[in-house]
Each structure stands twice: as C-alpha cells, then as structure tokens.
PDB file with one MODEL, atoms N, CA, C and O in Angstrom:
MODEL        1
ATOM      1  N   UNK A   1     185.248  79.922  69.839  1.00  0.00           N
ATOM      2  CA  UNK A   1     185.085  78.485  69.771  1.00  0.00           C
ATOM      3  C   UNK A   1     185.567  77.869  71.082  1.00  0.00           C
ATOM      4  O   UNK A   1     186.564  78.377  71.595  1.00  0.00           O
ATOM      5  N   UNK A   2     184.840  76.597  71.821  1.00  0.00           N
ATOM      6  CA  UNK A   2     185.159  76.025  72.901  1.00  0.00           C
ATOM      7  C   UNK A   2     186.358  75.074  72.625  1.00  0.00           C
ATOM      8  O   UNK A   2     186.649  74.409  71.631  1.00  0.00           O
ATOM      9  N   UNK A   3     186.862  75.204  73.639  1.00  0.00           N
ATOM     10  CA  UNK A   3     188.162  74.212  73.294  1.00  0.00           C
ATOM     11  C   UNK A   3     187.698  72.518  73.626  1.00  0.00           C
ATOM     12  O   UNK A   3     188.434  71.611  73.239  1.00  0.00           O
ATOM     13  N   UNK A   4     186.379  72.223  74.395  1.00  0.00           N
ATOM     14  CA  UNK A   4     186.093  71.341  74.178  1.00  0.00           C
ATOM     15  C   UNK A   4     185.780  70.736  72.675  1.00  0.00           C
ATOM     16  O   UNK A   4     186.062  69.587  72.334  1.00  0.00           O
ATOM     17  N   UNK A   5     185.239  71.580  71.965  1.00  0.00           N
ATOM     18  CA  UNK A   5     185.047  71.139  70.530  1.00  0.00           C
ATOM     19  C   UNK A   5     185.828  70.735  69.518  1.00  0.00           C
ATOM     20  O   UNK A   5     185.398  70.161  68.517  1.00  0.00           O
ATOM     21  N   UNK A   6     187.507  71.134  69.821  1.00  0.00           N
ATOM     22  CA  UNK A   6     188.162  70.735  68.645  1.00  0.00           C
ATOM     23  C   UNK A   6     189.011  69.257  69.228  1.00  0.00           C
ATOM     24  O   UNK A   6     189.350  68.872  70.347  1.00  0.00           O
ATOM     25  N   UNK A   7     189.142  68.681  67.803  1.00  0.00           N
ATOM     26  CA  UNK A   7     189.671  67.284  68.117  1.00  0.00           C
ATOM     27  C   UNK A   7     190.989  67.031  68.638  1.00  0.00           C
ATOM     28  O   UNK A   7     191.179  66.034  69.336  1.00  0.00           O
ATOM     29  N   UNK A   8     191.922  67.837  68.367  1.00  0.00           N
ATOM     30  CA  UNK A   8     193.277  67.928  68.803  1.00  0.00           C
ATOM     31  C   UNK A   8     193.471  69.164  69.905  1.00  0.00           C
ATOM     32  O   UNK A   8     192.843  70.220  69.827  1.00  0.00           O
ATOM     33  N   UNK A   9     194.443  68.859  70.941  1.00  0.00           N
ATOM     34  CA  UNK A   9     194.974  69.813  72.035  1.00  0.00           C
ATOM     35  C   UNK A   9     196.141  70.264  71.250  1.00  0.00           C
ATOM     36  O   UNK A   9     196.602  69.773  70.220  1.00  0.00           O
ATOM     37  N   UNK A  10     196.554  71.348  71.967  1.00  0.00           N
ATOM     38  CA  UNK A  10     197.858  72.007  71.632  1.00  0.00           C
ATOM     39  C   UNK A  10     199.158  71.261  70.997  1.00  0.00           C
ATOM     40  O   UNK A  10     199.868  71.471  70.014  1.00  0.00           O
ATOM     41  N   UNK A  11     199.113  69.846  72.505  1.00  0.00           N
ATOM     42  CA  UNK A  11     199.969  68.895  72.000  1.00  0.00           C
ATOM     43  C   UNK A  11     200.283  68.252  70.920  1.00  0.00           C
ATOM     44  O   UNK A  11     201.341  68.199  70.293  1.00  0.00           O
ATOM     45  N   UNK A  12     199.009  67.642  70.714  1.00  0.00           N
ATOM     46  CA  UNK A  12     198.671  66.776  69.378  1.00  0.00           C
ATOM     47  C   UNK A  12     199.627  68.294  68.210  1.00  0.00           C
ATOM     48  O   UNK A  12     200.847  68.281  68.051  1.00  0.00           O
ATOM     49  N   UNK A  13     198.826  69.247  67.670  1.00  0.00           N
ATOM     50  CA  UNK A  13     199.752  70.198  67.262  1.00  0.00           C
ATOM     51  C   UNK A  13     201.149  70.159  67.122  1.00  0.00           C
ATOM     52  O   UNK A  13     201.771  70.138  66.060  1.00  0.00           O
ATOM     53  N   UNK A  14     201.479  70.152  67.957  1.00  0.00           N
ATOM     54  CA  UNK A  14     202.764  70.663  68.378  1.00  0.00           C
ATOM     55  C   UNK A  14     203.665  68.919  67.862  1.00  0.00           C
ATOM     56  O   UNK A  14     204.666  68.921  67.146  1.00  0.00           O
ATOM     57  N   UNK A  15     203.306  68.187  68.173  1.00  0.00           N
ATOM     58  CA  UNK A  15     203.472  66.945  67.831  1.00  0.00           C
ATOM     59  C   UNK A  15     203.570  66.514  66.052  1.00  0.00           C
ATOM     60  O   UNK A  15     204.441  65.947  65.391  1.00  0.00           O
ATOM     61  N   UNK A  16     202.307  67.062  65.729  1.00  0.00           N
ATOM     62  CA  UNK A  16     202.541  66.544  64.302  1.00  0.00           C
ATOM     63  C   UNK A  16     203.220  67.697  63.936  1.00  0.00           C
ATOM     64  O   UNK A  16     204.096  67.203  63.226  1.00  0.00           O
ATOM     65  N   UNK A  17     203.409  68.832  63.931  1.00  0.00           N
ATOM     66  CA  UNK A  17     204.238  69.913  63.112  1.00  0.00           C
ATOM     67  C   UNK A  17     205.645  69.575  63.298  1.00  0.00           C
ATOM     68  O   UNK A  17     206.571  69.883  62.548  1.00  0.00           O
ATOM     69  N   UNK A  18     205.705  68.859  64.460  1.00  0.00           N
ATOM     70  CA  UNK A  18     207.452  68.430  64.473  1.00  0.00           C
ATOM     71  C   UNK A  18     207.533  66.744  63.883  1.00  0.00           C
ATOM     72  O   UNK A  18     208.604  66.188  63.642  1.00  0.00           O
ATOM     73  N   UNK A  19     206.633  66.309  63.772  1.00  0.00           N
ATOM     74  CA  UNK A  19     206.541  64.942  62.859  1.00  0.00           C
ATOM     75  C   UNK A  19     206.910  65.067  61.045  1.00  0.00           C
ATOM     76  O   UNK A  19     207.448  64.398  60.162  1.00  0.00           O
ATOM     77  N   UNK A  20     206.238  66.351  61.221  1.00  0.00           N
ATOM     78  CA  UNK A  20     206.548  66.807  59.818  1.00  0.00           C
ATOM     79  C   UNK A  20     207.600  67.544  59.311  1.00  0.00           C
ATOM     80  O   UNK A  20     207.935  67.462  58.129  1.00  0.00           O
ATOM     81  N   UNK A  21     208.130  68.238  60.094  1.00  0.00           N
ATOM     82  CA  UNK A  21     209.454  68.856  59.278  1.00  0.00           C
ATOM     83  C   UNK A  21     210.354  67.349  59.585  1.00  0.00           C
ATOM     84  O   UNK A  21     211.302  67.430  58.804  1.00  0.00           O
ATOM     85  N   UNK A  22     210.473  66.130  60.301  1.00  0.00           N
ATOM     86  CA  UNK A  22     211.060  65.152  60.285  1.00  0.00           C
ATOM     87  C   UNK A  22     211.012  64.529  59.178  1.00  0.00           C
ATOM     88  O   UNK A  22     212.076  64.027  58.815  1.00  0.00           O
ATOM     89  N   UNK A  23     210.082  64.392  58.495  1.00  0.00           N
ATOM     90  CA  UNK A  23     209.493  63.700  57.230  1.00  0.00           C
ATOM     91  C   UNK A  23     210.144  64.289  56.029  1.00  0.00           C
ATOM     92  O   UNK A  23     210.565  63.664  55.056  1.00  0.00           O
ATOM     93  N   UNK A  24     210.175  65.768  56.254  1.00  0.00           N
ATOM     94  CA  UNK A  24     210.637  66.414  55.243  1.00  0.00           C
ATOM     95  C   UNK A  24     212.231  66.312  55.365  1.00  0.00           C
ATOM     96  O   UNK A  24     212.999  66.253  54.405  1.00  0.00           O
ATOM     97  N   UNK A  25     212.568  66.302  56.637  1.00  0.00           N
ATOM     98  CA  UNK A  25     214.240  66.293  56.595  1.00  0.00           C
ATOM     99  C   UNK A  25     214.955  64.952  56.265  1.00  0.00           C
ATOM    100  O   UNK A  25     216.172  64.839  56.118  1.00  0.00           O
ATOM    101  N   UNK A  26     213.960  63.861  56.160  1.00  0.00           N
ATOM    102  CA  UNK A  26     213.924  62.663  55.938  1.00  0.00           C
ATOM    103  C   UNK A  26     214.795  62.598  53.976  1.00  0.00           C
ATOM    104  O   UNK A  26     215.768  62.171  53.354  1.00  0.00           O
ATOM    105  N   UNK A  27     213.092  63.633  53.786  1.00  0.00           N
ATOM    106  CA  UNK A  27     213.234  63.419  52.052  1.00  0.00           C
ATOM    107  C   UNK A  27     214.267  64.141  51.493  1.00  0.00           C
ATOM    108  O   UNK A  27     214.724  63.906  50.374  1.00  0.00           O
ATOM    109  N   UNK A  28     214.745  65.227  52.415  1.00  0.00           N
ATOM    110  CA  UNK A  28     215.913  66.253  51.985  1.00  0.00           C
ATOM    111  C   UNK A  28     216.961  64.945  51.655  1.00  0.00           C
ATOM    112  O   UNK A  28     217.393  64.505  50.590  1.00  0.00           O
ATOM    113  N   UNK A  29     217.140  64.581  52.910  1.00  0.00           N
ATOM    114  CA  UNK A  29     218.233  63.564  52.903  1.00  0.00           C
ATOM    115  C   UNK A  29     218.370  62.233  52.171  1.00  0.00           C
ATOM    116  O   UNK A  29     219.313  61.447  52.259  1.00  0.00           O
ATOM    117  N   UNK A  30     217.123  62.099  51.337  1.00  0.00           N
ATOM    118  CA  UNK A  30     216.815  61.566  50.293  1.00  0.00           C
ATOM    119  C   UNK A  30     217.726  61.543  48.900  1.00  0.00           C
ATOM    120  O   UNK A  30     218.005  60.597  48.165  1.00  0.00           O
ATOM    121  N   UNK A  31     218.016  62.694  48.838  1.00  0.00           N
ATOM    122  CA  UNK A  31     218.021  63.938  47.719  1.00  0.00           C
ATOM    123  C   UNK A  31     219.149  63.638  47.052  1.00  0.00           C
ATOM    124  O   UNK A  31     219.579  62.486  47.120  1.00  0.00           O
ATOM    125  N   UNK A  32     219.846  64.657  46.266  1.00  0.00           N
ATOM    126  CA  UNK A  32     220.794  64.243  45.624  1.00  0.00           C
ATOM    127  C   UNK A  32     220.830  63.993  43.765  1.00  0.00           C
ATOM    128  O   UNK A  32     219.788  63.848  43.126  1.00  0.00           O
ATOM    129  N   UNK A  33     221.903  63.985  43.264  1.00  0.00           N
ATOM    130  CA  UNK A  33     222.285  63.138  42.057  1.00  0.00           C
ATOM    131  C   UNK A  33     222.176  62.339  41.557  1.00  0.00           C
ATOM    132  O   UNK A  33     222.697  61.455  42.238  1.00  0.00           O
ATOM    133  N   UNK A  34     221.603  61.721  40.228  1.00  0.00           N
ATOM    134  CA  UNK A  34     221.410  60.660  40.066  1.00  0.00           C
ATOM    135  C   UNK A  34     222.243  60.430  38.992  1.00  0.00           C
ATOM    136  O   UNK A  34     222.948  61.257  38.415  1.00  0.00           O
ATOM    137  N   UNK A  35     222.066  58.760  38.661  1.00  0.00           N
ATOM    138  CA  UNK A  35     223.214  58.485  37.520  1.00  0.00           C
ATOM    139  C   UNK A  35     222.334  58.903  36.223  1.00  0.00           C
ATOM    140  O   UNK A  35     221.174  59.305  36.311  1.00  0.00           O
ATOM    141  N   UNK A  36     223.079  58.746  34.951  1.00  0.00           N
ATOM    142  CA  UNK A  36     222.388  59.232  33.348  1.00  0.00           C
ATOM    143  C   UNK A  36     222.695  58.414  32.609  1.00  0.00           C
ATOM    144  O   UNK A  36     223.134  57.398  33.148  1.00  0.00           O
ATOM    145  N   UNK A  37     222.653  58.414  31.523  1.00  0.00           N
ATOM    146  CA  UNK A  37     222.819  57.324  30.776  1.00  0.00           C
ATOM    147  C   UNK A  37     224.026  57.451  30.485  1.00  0.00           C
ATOM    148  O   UNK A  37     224.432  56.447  29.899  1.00  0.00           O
ATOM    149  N   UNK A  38     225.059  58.495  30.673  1.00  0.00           N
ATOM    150  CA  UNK A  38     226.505  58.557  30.150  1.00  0.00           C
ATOM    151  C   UNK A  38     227.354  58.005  31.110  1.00  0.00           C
ATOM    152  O   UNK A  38     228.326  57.273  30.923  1.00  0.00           O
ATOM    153  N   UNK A  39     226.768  58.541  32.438  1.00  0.00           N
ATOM    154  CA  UNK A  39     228.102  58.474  33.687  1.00  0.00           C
ATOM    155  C   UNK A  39     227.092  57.558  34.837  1.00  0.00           C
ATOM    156  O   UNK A  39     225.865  57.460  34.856  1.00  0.00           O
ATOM    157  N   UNK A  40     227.858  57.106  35.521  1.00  0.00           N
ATOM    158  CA  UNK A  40     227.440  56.226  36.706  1.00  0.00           C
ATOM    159  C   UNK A  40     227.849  56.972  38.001  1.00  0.00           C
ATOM    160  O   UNK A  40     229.072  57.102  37.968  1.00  0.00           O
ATOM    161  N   UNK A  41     227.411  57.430  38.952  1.00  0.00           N
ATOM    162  CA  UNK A  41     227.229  58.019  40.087  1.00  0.00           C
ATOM    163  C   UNK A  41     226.860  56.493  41.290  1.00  0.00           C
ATOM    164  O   UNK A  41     225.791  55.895  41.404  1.00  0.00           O
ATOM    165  N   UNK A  42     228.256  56.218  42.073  1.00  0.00           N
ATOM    166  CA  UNK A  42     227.687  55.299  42.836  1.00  0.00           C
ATOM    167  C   UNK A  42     226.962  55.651  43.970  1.00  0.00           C
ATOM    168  O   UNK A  42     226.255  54.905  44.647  1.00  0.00           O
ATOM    169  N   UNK A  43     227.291  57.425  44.217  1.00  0.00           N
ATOM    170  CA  UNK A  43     226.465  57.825  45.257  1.00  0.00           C
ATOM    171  C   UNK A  43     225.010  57.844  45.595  1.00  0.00           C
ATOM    172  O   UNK A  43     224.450  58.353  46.566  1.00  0.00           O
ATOM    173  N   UNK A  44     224.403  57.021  44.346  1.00  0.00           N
ATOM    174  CA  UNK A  44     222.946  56.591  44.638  1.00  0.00           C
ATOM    175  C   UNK A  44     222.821  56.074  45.594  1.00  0.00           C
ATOM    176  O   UNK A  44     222.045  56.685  46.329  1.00  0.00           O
ATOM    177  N   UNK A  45     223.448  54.650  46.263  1.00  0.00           N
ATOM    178  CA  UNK A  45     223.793  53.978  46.706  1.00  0.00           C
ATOM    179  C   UNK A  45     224.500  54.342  48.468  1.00  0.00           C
ATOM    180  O   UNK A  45     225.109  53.654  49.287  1.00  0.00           O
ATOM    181  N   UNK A  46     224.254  55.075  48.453  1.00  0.00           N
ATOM    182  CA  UNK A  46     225.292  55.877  49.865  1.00  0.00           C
ATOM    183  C   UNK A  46     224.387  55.308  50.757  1.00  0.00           C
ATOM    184  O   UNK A  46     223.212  55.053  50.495  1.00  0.00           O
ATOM    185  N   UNK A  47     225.222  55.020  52.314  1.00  0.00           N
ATOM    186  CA  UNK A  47     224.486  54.845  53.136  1.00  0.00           C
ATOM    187  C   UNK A  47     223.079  55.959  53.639  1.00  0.00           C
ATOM    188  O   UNK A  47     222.049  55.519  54.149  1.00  0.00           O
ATOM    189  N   UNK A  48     223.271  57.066  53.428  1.00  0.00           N
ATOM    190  CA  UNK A  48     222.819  58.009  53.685  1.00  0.00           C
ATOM    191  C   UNK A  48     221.480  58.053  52.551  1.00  0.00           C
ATOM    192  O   UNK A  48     220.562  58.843  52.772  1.00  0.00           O
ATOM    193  N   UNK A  49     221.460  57.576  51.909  1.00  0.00           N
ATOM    194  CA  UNK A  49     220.419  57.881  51.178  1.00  0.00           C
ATOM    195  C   UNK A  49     219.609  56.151  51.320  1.00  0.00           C
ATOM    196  O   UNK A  49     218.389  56.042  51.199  1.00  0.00           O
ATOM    197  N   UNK A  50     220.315  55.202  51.526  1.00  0.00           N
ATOM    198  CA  UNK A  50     219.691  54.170  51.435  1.00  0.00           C
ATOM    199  C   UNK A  50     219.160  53.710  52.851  1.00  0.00           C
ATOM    200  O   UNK A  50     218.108  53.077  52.946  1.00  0.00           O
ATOM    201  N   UNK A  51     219.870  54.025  53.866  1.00  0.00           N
ATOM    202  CA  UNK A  51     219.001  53.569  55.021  1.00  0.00           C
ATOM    203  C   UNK A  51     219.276  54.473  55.984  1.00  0.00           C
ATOM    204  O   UNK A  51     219.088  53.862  57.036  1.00  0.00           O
ATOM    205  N   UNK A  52     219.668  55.754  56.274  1.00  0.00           N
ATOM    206  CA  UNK A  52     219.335  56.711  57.148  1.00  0.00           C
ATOM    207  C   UNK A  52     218.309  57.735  56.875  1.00  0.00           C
ATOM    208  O   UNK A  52     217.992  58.548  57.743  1.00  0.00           O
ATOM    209  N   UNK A  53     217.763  57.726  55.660  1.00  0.00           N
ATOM    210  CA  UNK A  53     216.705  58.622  55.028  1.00  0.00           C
ATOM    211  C   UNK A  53     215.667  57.960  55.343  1.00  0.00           C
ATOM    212  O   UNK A  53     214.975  58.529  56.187  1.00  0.00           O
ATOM    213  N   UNK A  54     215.149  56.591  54.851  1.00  0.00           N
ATOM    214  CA  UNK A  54     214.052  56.318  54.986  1.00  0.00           C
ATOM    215  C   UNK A  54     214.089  55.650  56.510  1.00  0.00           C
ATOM    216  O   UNK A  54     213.045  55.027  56.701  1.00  0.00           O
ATOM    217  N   UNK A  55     214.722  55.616  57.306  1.00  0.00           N
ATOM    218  CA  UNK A  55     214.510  55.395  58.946  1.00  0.00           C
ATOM    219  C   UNK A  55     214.215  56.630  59.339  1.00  0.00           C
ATOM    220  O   UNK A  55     213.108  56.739  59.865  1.00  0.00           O
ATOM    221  N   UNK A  56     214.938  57.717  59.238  1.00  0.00           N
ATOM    222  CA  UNK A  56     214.433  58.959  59.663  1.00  0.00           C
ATOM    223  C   UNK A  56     212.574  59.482  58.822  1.00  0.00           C
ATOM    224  O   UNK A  56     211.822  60.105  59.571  1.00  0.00           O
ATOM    225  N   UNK A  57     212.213  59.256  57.791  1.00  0.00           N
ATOM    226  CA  UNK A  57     210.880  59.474  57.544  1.00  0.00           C
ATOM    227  C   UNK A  57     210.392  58.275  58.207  1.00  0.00           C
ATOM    228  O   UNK A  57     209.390  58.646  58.817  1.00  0.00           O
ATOM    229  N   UNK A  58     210.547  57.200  58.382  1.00  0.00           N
ATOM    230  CA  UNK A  58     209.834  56.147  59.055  1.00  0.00           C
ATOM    231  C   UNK A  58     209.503  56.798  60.533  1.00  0.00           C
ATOM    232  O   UNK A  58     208.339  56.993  60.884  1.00  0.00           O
ATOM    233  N   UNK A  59     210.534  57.086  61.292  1.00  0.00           N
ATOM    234  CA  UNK A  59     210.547  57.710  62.423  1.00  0.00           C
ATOM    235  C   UNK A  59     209.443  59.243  62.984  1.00  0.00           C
ATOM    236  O   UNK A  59     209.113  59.615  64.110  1.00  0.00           O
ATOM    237  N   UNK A  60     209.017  60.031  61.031  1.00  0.00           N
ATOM    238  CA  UNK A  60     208.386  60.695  61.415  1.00  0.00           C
ATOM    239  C   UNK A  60     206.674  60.492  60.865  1.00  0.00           C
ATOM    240  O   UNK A  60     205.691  61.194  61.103  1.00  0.00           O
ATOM    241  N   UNK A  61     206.838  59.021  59.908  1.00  0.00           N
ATOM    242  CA  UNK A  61     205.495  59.056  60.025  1.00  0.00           C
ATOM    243  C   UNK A  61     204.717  58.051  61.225  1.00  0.00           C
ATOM    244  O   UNK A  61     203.538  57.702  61.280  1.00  0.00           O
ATOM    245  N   UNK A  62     205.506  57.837  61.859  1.00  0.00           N
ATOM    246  CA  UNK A  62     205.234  56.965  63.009  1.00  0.00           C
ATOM    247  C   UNK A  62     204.936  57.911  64.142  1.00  0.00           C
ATOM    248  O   UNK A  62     203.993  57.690  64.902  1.00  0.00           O
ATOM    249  N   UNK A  63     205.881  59.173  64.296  1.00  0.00           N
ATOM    250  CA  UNK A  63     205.053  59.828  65.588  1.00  0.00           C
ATOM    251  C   UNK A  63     203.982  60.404  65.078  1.00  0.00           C
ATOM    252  O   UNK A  63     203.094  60.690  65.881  1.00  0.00           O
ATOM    253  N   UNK A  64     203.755  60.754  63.516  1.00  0.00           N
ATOM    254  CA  UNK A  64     202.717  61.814  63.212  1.00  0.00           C
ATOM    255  C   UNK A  64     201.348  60.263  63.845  1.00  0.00           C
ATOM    256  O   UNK A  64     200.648  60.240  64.857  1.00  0.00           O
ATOM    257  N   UNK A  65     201.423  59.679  63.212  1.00  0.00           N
ATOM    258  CA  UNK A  65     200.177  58.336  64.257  1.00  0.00           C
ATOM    259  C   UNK A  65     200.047  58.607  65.483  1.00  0.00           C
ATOM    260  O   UNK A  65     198.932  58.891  65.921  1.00  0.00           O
ATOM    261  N   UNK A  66     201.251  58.575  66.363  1.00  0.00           N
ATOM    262  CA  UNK A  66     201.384  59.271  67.989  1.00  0.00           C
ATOM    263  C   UNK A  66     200.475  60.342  68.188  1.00  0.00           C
ATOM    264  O   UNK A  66     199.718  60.476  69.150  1.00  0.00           O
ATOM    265  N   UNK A  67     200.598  61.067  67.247  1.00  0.00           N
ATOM    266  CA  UNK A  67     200.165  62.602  67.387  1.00  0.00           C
ATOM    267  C   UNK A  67     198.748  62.726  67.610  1.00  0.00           C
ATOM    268  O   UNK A  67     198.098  63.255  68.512  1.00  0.00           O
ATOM    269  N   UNK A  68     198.324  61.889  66.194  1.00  0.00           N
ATOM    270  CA  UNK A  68     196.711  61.591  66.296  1.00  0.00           C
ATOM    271  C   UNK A  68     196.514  60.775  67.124  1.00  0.00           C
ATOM    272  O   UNK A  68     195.373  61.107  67.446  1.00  0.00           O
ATOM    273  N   UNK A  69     196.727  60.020  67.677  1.00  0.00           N
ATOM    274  CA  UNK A  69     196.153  58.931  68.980  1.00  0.00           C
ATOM    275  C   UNK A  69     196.199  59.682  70.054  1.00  0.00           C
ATOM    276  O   UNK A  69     195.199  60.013  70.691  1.00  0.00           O
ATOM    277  N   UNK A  70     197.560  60.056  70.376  1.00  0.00           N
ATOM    278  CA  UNK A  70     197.587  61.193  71.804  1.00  0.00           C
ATOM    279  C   UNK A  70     196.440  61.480  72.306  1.00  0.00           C
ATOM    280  O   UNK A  70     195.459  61.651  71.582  1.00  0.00           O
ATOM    281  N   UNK A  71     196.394  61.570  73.550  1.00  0.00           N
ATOM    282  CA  UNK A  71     195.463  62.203  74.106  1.00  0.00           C
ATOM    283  C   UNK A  71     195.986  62.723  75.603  1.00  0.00           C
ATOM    284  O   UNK A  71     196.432  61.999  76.493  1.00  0.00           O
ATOM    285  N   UNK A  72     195.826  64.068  75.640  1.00  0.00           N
ATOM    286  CA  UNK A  72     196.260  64.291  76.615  1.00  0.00           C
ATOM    287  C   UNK A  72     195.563  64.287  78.050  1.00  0.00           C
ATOM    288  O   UNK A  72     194.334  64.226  78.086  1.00  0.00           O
ATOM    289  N   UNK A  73     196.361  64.355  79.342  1.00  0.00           N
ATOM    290  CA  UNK A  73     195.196  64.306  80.535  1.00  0.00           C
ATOM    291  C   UNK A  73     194.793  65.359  80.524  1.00  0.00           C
ATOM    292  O   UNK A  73     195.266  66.417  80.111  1.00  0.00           O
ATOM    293  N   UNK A  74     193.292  64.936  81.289  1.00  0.00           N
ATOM    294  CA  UNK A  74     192.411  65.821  81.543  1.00  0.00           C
ATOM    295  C   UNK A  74     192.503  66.364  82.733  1.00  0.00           C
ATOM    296  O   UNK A  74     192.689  65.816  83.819  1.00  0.00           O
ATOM    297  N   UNK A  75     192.332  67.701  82.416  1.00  0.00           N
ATOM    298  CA  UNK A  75     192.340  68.721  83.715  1.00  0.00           C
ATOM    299  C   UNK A  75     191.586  68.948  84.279  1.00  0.00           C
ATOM    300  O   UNK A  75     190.643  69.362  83.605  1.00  0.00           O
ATOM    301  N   UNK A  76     191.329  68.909  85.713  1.00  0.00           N
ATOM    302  CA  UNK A  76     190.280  68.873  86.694  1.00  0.00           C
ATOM    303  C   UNK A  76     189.723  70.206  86.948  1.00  0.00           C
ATOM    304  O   UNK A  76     190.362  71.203  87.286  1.00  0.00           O
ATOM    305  N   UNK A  77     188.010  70.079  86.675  1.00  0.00           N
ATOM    306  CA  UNK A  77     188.154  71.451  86.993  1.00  0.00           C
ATOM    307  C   UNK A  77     187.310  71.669  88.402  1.00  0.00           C
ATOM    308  O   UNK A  77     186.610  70.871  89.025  1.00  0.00           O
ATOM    309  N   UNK A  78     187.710  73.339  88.721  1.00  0.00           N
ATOM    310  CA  UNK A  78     187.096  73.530  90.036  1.00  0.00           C
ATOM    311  C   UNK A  78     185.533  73.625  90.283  1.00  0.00           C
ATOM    312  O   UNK A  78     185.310  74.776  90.657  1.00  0.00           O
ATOM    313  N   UNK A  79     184.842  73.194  90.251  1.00  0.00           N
ATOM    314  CA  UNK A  79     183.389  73.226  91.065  1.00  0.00           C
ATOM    315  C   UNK A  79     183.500  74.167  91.509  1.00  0.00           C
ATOM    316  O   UNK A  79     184.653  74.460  91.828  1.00  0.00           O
ATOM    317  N   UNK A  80     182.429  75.156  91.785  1.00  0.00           N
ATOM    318  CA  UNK A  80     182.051  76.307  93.018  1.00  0.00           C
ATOM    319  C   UNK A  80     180.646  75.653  93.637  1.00  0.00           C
ATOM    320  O   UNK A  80     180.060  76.212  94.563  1.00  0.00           O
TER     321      UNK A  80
ENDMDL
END
C-alpha cells in the first residue's frame, strides 16, 4: 500500500495512541468507592476525582482532535 493513500502519518498515530491512554488515565482517576445506602464516603467528593480527572480526560480528548487535524509537512521530493 502507498503511503500516499492512507489518511493519517505516523504522527497523527502516534498522537492519538498517546491521547488515549490519557483518557483512560483520566477515567482510572475517576475511579474509586462510592457511598451506599448505609455509610457515606465523602471521598466521592475528593479533589481528585472532581476536577483533576475530568481536566486530565478533557486534556486528552482535545489532543485526540489535534491528532486528526494534524497534518504533517510535506517532504520534498528529489526529481531526477
């Protein structure tokens, strides 16, 4: 297959696969305990789950957009 033909370069690649384990480390950090109907857990509530989780997935579905827009320069080629 020509590498002119496919829609994404290496970059683009390489770009969203690291957009995505961000996303996922996002939701890890999501994660956690929740309260039940017996006991109350205020750690729902943690900074860490309330606004460093979803800034960090914000952060990775925003480059995965990068990723697809990217375009990288074009390489000149030699004439004979």
């Amino acid at each position: 297959m020509d590498k002119k033909n496919l829609a994404f370069g290496r970059t683009n690649f390489i770009i969203l696969a690291v957009s995505m384990l961000v996303v996922i480390i996002g939701f890890i950090l999501m994660g956690g305990d929740g309260s039940t109907d017996t006991a109350y857990n205020p750690d729902i509530f943690s900074v860490r789950r309330t606004k460093v989780a979803p800034i960090v997935c914000l952060v990775g579905f925003v480059s995965m957009i990068v990723a697809v827009v990217y375009k990288p320069k074009e390489e000149k080629e030699v004439e004979e």
